[in-house]
N, C-alpha and C positions, 0 to 999 in steps of 0.2 A: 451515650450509652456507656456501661461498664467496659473499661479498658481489659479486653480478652489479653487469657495468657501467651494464646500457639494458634497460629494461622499456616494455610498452608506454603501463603508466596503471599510476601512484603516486596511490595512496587516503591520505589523512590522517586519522587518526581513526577509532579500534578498536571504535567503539561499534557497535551492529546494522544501524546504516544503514551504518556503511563497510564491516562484518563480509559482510551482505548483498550490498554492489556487488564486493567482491574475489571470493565466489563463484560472481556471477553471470556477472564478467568471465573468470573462469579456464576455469569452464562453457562457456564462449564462445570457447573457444580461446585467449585471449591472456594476458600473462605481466603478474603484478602485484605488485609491491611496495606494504604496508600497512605503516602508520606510527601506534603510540599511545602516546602520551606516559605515560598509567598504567602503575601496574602492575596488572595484573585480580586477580591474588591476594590484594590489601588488600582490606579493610572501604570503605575508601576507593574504587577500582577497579570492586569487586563489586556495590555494589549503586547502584538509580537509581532514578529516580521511575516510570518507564513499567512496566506493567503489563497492560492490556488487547490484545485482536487481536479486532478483528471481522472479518467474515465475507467480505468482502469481501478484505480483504489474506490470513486465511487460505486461500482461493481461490487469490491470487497465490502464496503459499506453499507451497501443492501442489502446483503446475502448476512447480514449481519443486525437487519431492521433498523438498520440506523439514517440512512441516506434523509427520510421522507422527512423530516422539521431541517434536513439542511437546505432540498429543496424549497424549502418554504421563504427562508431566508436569502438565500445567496442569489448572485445575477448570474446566469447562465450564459456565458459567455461562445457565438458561436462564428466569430467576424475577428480579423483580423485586422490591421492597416500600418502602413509604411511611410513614414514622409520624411519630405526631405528640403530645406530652407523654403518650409509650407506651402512645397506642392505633395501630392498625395505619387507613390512611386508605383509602378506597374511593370512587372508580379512586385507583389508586395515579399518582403522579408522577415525571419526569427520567426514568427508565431503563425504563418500559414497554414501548417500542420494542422491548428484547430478547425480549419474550414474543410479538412479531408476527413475529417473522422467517420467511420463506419464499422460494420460488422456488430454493432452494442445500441441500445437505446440511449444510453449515455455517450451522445455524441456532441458532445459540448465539454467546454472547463468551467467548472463553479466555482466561482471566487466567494470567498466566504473568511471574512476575518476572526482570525484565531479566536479572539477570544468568544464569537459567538459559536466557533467547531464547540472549544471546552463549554459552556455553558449548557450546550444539548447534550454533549457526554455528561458534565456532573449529572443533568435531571434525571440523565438515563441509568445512571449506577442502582444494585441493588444494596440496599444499604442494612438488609437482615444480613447478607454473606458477607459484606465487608464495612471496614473501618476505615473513613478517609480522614487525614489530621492535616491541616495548612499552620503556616504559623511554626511549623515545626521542621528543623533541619538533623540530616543526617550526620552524625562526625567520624563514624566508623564502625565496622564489625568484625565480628569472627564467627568462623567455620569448624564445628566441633568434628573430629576425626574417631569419636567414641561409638559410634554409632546410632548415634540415641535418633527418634522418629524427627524432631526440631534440631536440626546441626546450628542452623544460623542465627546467630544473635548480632539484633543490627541496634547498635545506640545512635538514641536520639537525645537532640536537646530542645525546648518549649517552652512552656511554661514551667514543667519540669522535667528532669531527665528521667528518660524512661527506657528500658531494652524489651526489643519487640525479637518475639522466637519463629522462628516460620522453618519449613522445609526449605525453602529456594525463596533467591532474592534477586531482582533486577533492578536495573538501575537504568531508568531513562531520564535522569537528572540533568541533560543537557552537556554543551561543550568541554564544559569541566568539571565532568563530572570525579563527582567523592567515590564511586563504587570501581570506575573505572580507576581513578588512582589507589584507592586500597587494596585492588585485587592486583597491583604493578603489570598490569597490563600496556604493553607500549603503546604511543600514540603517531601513527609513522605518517611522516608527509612533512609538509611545511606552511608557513604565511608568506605572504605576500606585503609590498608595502603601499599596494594597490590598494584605494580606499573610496566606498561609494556610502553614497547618501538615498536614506528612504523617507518619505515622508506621505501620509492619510492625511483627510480634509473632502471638506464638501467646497468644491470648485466652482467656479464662471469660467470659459474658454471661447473664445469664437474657431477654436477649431473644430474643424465642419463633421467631423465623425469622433465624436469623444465619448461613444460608451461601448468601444472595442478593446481589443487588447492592441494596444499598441507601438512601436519601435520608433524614434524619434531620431533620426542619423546628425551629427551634430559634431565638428574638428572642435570643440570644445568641452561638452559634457560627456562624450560617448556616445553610445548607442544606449540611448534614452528609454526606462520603461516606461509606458503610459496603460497604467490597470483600470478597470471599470471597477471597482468595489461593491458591495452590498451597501444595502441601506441609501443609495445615491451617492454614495464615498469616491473616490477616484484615490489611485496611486504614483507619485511620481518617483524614479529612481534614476538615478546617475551617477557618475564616476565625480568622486571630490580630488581631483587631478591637484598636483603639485603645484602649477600656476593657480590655483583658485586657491588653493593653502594659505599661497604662498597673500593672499588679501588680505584674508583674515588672522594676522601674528597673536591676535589673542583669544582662537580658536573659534570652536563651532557651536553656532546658538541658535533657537527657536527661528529667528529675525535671517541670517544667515543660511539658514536651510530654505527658507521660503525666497528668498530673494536668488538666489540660483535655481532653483526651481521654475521660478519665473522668466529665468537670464535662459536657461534651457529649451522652454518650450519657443522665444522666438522665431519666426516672427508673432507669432499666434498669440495674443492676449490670454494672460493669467492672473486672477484674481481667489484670493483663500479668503473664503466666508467663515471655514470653520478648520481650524489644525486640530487633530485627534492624535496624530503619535508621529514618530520621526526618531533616526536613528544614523551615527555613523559609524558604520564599523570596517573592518580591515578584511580582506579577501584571501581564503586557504583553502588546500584540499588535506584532510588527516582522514586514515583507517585504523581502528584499533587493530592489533595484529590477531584480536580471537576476541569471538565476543561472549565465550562462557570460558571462566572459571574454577577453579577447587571443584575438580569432577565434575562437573555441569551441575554445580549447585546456585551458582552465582552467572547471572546475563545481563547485559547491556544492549542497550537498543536506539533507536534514535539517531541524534545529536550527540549521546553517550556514547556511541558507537562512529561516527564518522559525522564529519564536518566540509562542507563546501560553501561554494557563491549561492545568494539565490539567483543569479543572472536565468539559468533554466527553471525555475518555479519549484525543485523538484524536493527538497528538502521534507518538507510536510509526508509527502506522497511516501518517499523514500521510510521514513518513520513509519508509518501506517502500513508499509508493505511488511516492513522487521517484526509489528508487533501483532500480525493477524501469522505470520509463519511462525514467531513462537510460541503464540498463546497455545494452539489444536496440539501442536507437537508435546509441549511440558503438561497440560491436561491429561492426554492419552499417558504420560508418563508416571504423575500422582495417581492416577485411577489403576495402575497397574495393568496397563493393559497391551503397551506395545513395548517393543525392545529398544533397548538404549540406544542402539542405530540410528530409531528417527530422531530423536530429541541431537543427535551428535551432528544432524545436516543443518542446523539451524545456523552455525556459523558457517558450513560451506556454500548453503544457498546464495546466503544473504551476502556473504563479501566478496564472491562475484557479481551480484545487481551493483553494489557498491562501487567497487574496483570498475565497473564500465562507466557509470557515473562520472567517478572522480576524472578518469581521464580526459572524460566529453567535456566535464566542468571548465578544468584546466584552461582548455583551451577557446570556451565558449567568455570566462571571464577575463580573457588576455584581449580579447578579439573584442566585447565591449566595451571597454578601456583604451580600443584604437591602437594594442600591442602585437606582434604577430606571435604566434607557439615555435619553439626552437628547431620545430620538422619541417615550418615552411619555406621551401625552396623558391616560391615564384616571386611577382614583381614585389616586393617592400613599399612602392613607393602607387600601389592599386589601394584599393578602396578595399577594407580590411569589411566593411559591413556584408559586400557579395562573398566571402569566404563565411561567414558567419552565416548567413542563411542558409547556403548547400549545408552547413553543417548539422543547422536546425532540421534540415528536408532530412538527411539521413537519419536521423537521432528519431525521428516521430515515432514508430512503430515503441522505442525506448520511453519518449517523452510520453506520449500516450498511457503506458503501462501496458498498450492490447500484445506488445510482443516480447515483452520481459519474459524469459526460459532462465531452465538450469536446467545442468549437467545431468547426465545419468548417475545416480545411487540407488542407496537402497530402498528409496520410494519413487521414483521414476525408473523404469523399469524397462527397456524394449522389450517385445516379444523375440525370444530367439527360436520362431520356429522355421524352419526350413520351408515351410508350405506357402501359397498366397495370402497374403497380408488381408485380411475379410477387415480388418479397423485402421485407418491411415491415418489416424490423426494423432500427432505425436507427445509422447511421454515428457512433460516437462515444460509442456506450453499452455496457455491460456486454454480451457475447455471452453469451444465454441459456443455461443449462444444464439438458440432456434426456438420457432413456434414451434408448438405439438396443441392440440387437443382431446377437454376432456372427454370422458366418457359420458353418454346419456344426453348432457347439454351440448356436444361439438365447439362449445368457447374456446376461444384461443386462449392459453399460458405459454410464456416462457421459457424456457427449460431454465434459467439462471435464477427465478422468482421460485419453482418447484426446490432448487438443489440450495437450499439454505446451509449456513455456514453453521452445524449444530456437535462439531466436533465427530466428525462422524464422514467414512469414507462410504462415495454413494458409486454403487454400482449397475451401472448404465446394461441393461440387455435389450438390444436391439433385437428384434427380433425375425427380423426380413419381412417378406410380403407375398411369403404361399404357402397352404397346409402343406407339401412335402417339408419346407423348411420346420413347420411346428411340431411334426409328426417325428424326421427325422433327428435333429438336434436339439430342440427345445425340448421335448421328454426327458431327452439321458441327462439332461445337466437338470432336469427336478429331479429325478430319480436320485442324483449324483448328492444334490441337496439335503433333499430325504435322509441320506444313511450321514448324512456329515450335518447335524441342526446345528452344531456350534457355529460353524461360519454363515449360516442365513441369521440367528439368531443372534448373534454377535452384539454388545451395545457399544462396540467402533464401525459398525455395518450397516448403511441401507442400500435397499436394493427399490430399483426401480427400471420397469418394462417401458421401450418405446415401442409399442407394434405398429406395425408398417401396414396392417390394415384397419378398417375401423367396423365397428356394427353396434348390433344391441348394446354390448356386455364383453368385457373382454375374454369371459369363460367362456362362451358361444364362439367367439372369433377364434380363439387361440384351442381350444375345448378342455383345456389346464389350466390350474391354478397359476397365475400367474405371478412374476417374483415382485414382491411388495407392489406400491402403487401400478396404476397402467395408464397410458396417455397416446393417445394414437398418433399414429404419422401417415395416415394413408398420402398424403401429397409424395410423402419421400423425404422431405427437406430437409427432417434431422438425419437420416441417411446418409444423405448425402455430402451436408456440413460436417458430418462425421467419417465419413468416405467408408461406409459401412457398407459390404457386400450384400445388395437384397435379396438376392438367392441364398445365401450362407447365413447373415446376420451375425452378430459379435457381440463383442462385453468391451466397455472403456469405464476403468476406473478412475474419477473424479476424487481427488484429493479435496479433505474440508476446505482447502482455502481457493478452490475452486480452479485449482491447473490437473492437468492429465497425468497421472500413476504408472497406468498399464491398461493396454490394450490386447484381447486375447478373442480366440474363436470362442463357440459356445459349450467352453470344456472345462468341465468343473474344475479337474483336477489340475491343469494348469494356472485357475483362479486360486487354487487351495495354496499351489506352492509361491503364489507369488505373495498370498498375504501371508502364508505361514515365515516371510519375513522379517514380517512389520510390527504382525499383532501375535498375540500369543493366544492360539489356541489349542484345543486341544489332541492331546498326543495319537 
């Protein structure tokens, strides 16, 4: 198609994190030019180290219609295993957490390789709102301070040079990345001279449980990954230790990678039918010190933004979490519709998820490398693998994603009222996921399948479970609505009723109009998951990216003043 003049936000980098932000911007109304220097058809291109989705970002995935073709594809991983000089250990270690998962239907890890995440992102792009160009790399921009509607002009080069104009630019370009070095954005942390090896293949193994995720304990390789892959693939990872270097003086090759791999899984027979990719690189933790600049014109996300081990799987995850918190927030920002506020938590959010990360990382890639972290005081001379599991036990609710929070701002909000708390479930954490049923048919839905990710804060009114409650409260806040349509009407607002009883109709039940959709609770459940007073009933706002806002009685004018923070309405 003709190369457009002005877009509104130039993505850099074709990887899943930029793949992800160009869909979720186009989703959103706005027009996007994407930029990847590869070509994805190579060997080269096609494949990448990332591999797992936990449950958490699969959540964000859904709510974003994306999950259902990666379930199609990927192995659902929901078993763990531990061995050790090929017996099988008991409790097992590292990756047990995935056998506890609960609270989500997504109680599994789907391992699904990279390149087949991008290939269901590309299909999924709209390609009327945006522009994707591969083959083409970025080499610098500028930020015009004139004021004109396009500030940023990003040069590329391709087959020819060419400058693309947009309002805002991100750069999920990877570790080194260009946007993060032109906007002299520090890069803080360090490398290590700790180095491990990865390698894909369709396998033979006579170890007796090989399509778990698995920990291979070994005074040799480290603490050994063993991934179940998609497609029948398997993963093996370990530490390429000094002494093993030290074999090969003329370095690391195809033949070399396989033959320690094999030297690893001892005693247990290994045989590669098929090698598909492999990789050795060196082990860091780095944050960028901000991940917007030139007035939040310019964002980084990704691998552009912070770098770790994959030892905890979490890198991918970690990308996908950056690029679903800034897509809704820079959206609501072009559209004119919320204040500068929320678009300015996107760095605070996010490089606290980061910063717990990096720490956990630190010390989980020390630990499988057979190193101890500089805080451990106990024996030196134990078994470095039983630290590294308590470590993984405490980490889950993290590794998970189900209990990734942030701070209070200005969109996570507690209630400051003096009275009893009628909503307990707290601002800044994961909105819990309940059955409700509909009306008329009684079918069970979801509440996480109903609260789609459509750029748009959904406003949860519970509404208890007796006409005094409908009679007394539920009126004054329609009434309340009534004289204020801006904020029911709102296009950053939906509203939806959980009634705690059920009947015909929810005009019958309730005998008012009720606020947007309505889905019964007569069991209680989402009540309860919500710790919502059934005599009183409450409001919980649900953030587009699916965590808790603000929770309030059923009092308009305290709903008005909390978005009158956010969103801009009117006076």
């Amino acid at each position: 198609m003709p190369f457009p003049q002005t877009y509104d936000v130039t993505v850099i980098g074709g990887g899943p994190v930029g793949l992800l932000l160009a869909y979720q911007l186009t989703r959103f109304g706005l027009s996007v030019c994407l930029v990847e220097k590869l070509d994805k058809s190579t060997p080269e291109g096609r494949y990448g180290r990332a591999i797992t989705l936990f449950p958490r970002t699969l959540e964000l995935l859904d709510q974003l219609d994306l999950v259902g073709p990666m379930l199609q594809q990927g192995f659902a991983c929901r078993e763990s295993v531990t061995y050790k000089d090929g017996m099988r250990q008991y409790p097992g270690k590292v990756w047990t957490f995935m056998e506890k998962i609960d609270g989500t239907v997504y109680d599994f890890a789907l391992v699904l390789r990279q390149m087949f995440t991008e290939e269901i992102l590309r299909e999924r792009l709209d390609r009327k709102k945006m522009v994707y160009h591969d083959c083409m790399e970025c080499v610098g921009f500028e930020v015009s301070q004139d004021g004109s509607e396009y500030p940023v002009s990003v040069n590329c080069v391709g087959k020819e040079r060419v400058t693309i104009k947009s309002k805002y630019l991100i750069g999920a370009d990877g570790g080194r990345s260009v946007i993060r070095r032109h906007s002299n954005i520090p890069f803080d942390g360090d490398l290590s001279e700790d180095q491990w090896i990865r390698i894909d293949g369709i396998v033979e193994t006579d170890m007796p449980l090989n399509r778990a995720y698995g920990a291979i304990e070994t005074t040799t390789h480290g603490n050994v990954l063993w991934a179940p892959l998609d497609h029948g693939a398997t993963r093996i990872g370990y530490a390429y230790t000094p002494e093993i270097a030290a074999m090969y003086p003329d370095g690391v090759t195809e033949e070399v990678a396989v033959n320690q791999a094999i030297a690893c899984l001892q005693p247990f027979s290994l045989r590669f039918k098929e090698v598909h990719w492999w990789t050795l690189y060196k082990i860091g933790q780095c944050m960028a010190r901000t991940f917007a600049s030139y007035d939040n014109r310019v964002f980084i996300c990704g691998d552009a933004a912070h770098t770790h081990s994959s030892g905890a799987a979490q890198g991918l995850n970690t990308g996908i979490h950056d690029a679903v918190n800034l897509a809704w927030k820079l959206a609501l920002e072009i559209h004119g519709l919320s204040h500068v506020e929320v678009l300015d938590s996107y760095t605070t959010e996010r490089q606290s998820a980061v910063q717990r990360l990096l720490d956990y990382d630190r010390d989980i890639s020390l630990l499988m490398t057979h190193k101890w972290p500089a805080w451990y005081t106990g024996d030196r001379r134990a078994d470095p693998n039983i630290l590294l599991g308590e470590i993984f036990d405490q980490a889950a609710p993290f590794n998970t994603g189900l209990g990734i929070s942030y701070e209070t701002n200005v969109i996570n909000q507690p209630w400051s009222s003096s009275a009893e708390v009628d909503v307990g479930v707290k601002s800044g954490t994961r909105a819990p996921d309940t059955e409700l049923a509909t009306p008329g048919t009684f079918q069970p839905a979801r509440l996480h399948q109903v609260l789609r990710n459509n750029c748009k804060f959904h406003v949860l009114v519970f509404s208890g479970s007796n006409a005094e409650t409908y009679q007394s409260r539920l009126l004054p806040l329609r009434g309340y609505l009534d004289l204020h349509p801006d904020m029911e009407n709102h296009p950053a607002i939906d509203w939806l009723t959980v009634c705690g009883s059920a009947g015909c109709s929810p005009w019958e039940v309730m005998g008012m109009r009720a606020f947007g959709d309505t889905y019964f609770d007569a069991m209680g459940k989402a009540h309860r998951v919500y710790e919502v007073n059934r005599h009183k009933g409450g409001v919980a706002v649900i953030r587009p990216d699916g965590l808790v806002g603000f929770t309030c009685s059923l009092d308009g004018q305290t709903l008005r003043g909390y978005f009158s923070r956010i969103l801009k309405l009117d006076p």
